[in-house]
Structures are given as C-alpha cells and as structure tokens.
KOLDOVEX-378861 format. One record per residue (C-alpha): x, y, z; residue number from 1; residue in three letters. Coordinates in nm, 3 decimals, decimal comma. Layout:
BEGIN
      east     north        up     i    aa
         X         Y         Z   NUM   ALA
...
end
This chain:
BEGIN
      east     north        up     i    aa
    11,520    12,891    14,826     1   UNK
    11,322    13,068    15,102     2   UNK
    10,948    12,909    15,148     3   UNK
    10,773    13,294    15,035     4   UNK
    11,015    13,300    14,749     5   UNK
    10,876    12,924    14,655     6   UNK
    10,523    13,080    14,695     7   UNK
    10,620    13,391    14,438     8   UNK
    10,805    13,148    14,203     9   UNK
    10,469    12,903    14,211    10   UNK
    10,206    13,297    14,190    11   UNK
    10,402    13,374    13,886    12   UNK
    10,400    13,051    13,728    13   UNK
    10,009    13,036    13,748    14   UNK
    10,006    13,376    13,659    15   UNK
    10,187    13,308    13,313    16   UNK
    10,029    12,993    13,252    17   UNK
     9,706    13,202    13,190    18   UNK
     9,844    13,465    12,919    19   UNK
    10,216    13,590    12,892    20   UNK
    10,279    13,935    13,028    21   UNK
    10,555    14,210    13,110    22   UNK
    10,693    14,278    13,481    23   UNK
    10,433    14,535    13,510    24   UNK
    10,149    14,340    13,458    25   UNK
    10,316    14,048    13,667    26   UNK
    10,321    14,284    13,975    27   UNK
     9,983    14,443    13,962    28   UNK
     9,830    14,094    13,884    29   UNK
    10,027    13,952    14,216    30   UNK
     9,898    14,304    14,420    31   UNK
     9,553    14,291    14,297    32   UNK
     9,427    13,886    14,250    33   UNK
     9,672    13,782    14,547    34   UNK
     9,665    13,969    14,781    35   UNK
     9,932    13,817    15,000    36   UNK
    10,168    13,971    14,718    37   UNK
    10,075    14,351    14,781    38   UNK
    10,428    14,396    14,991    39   UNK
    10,592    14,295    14,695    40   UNK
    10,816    14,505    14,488    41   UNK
    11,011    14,506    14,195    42   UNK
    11,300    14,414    14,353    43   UNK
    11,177    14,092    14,458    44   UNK
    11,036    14,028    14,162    45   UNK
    11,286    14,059    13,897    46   UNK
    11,506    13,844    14,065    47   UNK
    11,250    13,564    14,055    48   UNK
    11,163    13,586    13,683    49   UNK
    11,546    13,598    13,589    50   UNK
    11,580    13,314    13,818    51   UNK
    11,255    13,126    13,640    52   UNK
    11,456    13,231    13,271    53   UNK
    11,769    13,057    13,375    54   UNK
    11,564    12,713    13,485    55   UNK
    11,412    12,703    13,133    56   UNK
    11,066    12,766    13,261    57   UNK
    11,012    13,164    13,141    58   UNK
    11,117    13,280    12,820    59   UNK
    11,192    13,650    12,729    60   UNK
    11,006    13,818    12,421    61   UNK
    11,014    14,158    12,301    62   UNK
    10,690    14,364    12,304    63   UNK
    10,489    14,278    12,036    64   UNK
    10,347    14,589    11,921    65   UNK
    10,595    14,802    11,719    66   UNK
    10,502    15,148    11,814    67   UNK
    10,569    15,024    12,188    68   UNK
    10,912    14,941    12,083    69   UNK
    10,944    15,282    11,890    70   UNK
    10,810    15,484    12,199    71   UNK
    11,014    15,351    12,396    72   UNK
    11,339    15,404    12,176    73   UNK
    11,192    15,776    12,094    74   UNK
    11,244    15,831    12,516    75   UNK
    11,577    15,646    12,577    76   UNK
    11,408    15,315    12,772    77   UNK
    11,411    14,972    12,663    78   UNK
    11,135    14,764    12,485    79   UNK
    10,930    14,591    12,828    80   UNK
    11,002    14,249    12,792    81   UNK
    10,703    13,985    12,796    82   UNK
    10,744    13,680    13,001    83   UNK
    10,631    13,323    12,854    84   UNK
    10,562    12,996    13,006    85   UNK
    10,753    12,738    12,829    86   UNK
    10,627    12,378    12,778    87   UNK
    10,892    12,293    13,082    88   UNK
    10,732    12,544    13,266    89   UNK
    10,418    12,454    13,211    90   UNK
    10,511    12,056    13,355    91   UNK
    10,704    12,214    13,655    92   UNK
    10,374    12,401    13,724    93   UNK
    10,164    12,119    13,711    94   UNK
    10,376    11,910    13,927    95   UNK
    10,373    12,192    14,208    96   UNK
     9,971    12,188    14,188    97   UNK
     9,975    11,813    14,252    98   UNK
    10,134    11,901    14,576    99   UNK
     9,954    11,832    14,889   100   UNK
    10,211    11,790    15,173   101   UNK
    10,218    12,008    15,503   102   UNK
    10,380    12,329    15,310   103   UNK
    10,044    12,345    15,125   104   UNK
     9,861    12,419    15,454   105   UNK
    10,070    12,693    15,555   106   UNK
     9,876    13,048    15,557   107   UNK
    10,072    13,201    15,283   108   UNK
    10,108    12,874    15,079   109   UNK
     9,758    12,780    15,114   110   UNK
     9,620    13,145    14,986   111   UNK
     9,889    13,104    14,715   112   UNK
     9,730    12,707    14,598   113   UNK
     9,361    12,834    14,656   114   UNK
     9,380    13,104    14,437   115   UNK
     9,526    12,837    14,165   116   UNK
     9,227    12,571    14,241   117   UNK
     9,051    12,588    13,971   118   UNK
     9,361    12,448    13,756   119   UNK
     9,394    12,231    14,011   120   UNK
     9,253    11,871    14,023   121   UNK
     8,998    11,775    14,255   122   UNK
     9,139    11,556    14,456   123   UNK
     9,452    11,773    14,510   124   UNK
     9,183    12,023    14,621   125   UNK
     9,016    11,812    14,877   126   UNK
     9,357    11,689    15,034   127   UNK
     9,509    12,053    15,068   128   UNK
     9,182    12,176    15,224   129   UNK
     9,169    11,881    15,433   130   UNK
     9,492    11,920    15,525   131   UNK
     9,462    12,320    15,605   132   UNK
     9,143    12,252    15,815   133   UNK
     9,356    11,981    15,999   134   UNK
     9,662    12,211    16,056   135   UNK
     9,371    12,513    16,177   136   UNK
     9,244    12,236    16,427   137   UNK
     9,570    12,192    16,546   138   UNK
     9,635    12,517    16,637   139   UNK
     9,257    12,604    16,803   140   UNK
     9,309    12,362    17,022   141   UNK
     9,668    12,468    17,134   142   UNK
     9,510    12,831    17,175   143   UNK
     9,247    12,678    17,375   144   UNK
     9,431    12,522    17,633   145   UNK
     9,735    12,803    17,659   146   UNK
     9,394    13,050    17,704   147   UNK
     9,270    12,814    17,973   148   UNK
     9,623    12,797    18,143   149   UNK
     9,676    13,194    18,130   150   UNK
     9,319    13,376    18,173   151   UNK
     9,377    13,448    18,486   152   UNK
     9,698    13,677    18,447   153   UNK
     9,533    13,838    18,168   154   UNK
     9,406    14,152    18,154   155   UNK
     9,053    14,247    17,966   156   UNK
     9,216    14,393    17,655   157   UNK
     9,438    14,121    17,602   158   UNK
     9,197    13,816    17,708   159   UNK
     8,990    14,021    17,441   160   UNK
     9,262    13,989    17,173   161   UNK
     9,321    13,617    17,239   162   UNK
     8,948    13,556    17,175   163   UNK
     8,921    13,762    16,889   164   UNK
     9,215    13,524    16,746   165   UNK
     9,042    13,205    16,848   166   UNK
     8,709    13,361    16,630   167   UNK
     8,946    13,384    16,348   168   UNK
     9,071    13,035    16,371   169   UNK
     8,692    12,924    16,392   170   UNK
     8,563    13,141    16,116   171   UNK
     8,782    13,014    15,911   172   UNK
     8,772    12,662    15,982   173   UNK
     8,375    12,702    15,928   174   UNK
     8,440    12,821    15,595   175   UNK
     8,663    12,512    15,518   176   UNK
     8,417    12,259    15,637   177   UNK
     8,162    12,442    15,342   178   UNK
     8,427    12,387    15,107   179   UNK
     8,493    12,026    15,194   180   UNK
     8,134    11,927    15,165   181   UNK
     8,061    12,144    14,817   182   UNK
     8,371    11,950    14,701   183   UNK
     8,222    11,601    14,810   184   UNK
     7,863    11,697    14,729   185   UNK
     7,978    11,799    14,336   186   UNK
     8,206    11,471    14,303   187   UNK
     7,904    11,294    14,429   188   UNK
     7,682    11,421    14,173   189   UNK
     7,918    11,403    13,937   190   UNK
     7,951    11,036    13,979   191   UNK
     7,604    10,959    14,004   192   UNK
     7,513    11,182    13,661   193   UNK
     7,803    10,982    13,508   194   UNK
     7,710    10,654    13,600   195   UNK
     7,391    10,709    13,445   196   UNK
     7,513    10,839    13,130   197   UNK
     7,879    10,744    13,054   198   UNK
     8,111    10,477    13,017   199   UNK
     8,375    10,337    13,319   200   UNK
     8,697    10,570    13,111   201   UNK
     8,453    10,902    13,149   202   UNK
     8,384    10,807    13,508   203   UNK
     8,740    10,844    13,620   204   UNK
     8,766    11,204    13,517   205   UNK
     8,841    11,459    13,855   206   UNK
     9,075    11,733    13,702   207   UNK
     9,007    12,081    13,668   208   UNK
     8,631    12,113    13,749   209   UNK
     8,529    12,428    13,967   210   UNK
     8,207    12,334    14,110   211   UNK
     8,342    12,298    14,470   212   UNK
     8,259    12,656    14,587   213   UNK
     7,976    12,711    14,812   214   UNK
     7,658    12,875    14,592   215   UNK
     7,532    13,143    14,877   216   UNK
     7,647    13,454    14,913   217   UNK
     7,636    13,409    15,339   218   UNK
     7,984    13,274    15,371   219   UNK
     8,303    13,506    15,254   220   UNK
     8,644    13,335    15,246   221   UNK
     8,876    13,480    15,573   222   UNK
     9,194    13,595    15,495   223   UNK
     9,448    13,302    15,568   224   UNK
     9,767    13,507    15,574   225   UNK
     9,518    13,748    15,897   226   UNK
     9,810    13,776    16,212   227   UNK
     9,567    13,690    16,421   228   UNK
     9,571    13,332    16,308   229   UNK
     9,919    13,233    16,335   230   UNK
end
C-alpha cells in the first residue's frame, strides 16, 4: 500500500467514524474538510472503500429512504450504497490515531492526523506536533546552509523563491510552537483544576479534549501539503 493511499484509507475512516455516508458524500467531505483530497476522484476512491469492505472495516447498506431506492429504479441506476464503520473498523481507526512515528510528520500525513485531532488523545497530539515541528527544523536548517552555499550563483528571482520557501518553513513552524504551548498550557490547567477537585483515577484522564488550539484570531494554520515547503 502506497503512503497517500494509507492517508485516504485513514481520511475515510475518520470520515465514517463520524456518521455513515454514500461515495458522494465521502468525496465532497474529503474535497471540502481536507483539502489535501481535492485531486481526488472517484476512481481512487472506490477502490479504497471496496478495499476497506473486504478488511471487515466498512460495511455496505442500501439507502435508507425508500423513495431514493424507487427513483433510482424509476431511471435505470442503482440504489447509492451507504458506507458504515464497523466495530473492527472503529479499533483499526483508533489504533492508527495512536500513531506518532516519523510518517505522522510527513506534510500530507500530518494535514491528514490534524484534521482528526480532536478524536485524538492528547498526548498523541503533542508527540505528532512535536515531531512535525522537529522534522520542519530539520529541513530549515538544510535550506539554510544549501542557501548559504549557492547565493552567489543565484539569480534575484530565484534567491527570491528560495526565501519565500524558507518564510514558509518559518511560518509554519511559528504556528506549531502556538500549538505546543496551548497544548501544555490546557494540560496544565487541567491538572491543576483537577487536583483541586478530583480524585487520583479522574486525574489521569488526557483523551479527546480540544482545548489545545490557540484562542486569537492572529495566527491561521499554513498549509502543510504548500510545495514550497518540501
């Protein structure tokens, strides 16, 4: 399995664990709330959910409304079929949000698991983003130094594009740094609110809380999957 067919298989899977749906809806969910999905079509996508059927994670329902099923059979065209997450689907989709190794960090892969963080625990959260600002770092500092090495042969346009891709990188590893410390600063009041007021079992509890994201509207999230960052 390629690594963007992993990232459709995991979209869809998140997708269905919210409310079962037809290919349709599967699509223009994927082009609209993921973005990275827009280039998709229905040929990718079919072959994914009969591939997600056959592991025992999707089942395949008939429409539920009858006149849909009568329409359709009035013009010659099948029923749509809905897509369901089964309970093993549900478990395989959990286990790929605990996930935090180097895949995770990926521009593609990371887009995919952010826009699944708030079924996501948060410590899974604060290791992927740690782990994306880390790989971002990386590759600054390797655009730094081959900048250093080649600004001389460069002309202004390009020296101009290499800089604009260096902003990128920097923009975005800005925005990751707010994340990081809304993630600690809402564990630490967490813990401190808990302390006061519940027992050691409630104080253990990290999963599924949302109250990581920055609370100003100065900061907007840059687009991992952006060329210019690679």
């Amino acid at each position: 399995m390629s690594r963007r067919s992993g990232i459709l298989e995991f979209a869809v899977l998140g997708l269905l664990r919210e409310a079962p749906m037809h290919g349709y809806e599967l699509r223009k969910r994927l082009n609209t709330s993921l973005g990275i999905f827009r280039a998709f079509s229905y040929g990718t996508l079919y072959p994914c959910l009969k591939t997600l059927v056959a592991n025992g994670w999707l089942a395949e329902e008939p429409g539920s409304a009858p006149e849909d099923a009568l329409a359709a059979s009035l013009a010659g065209r099948r029923a749509k079929i809905v897509y369901r997450l089964t309970a093993e689907g549900k478990e395989h989709f959990e286990e790929l949000l605990s996930h935090t190794g180097p895949d995770s960090w990926e521009d593609e892969h990371f887009a995919a698991r952010f826009a699944f963080f708030g079924q996501t625990e948060r410590e899974v959260r604060m290791r992927v983003l740690e782990g994306r600002r880390s790989r971002l770092e990386e590759r600054l500092e390797k655009m730094r130094a081959s900048l250093a090495r080649t600004r001389e042969r460069l002309d202004d346009y390009t020296l101009e594009l290499q800089r604009h891709g260096m902003e990128s990188v920097e923009r975005e590893v800005r925005w990751l740094n707010e994340l990081i410390e809304s993630e600690r600063a809402g564990r630490d009041q967490r813990r401190s609110g808990s302390e006061a007021s519940a027992g050691p079992a409630e104080q253990d509890k990290t999963s599924g809380e949302t109250g990581g994201l920055p609370r100003h509207g100065g900061s907007t999230r840059p687009d991992p999957s952006d060329d210019t960052t690679k």
